[in-house]
Phi, psi and omega in degrees: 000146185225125167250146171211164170253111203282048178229356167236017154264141193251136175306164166267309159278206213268349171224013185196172186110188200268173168237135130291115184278287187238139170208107140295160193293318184281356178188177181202160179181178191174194162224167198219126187238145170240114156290174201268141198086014135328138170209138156257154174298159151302119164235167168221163182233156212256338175226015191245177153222150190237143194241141145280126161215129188281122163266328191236150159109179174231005196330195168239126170243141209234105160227139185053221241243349178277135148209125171236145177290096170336158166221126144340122178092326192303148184210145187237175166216128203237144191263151090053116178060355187265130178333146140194176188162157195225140198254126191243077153321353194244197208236022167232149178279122191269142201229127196196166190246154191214127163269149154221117193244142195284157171264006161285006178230043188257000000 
């Protein structure tokens, strides 16, 4: 078993992005807060798929060809290569947990 506290993890930049909770050889994950006008950009990933759950906030989450307004509790799953990214458009800092599972472990 491995415990951690995402309060002895460091943003990836210097006060907002994601904490890597865990980054395993099959998965990685963490959590991410965007203040407001934070973005990740679109992007993709060539073997993982990735699952999003919002605990705070309302962004705009942008995957393919989609952009939905976020609800507090929503939860996504972005496929394998499909473009996404979330735009934090509002005036609260958002807050969300992130998996990234590889696909040779599906």
């Amino acid at each position: 078993m491995k415990r951690i506290n995402e309060k002895d993890v460091s943003f990836k930049y210097e006060n907002s992005g994601p904490k890597y909770l865990f980054n395993e050889k099959n998965f990685s994950g963490g959590v991410a807060y965007l203040n407001p006008g934070d973005e990740i950009k679109i992007h993709t990933h060539e073997n993982e798929r990735e699952i999003f759950y919002f605990i705070n906030g309302t962004p705009l989450f942008i995957a393919g060809n989609e952009k939905i307004r976020v609800n507090e509790g929503d939860g996504f799953v972005v496929d394998i290569m499909e473009p996404h990214g979330i735009l934090n458009d509002t005036k609260q800092t958002v807050k969300l947990t992130f998996t990234k599972i590889k696909e040779d472990k599906l």
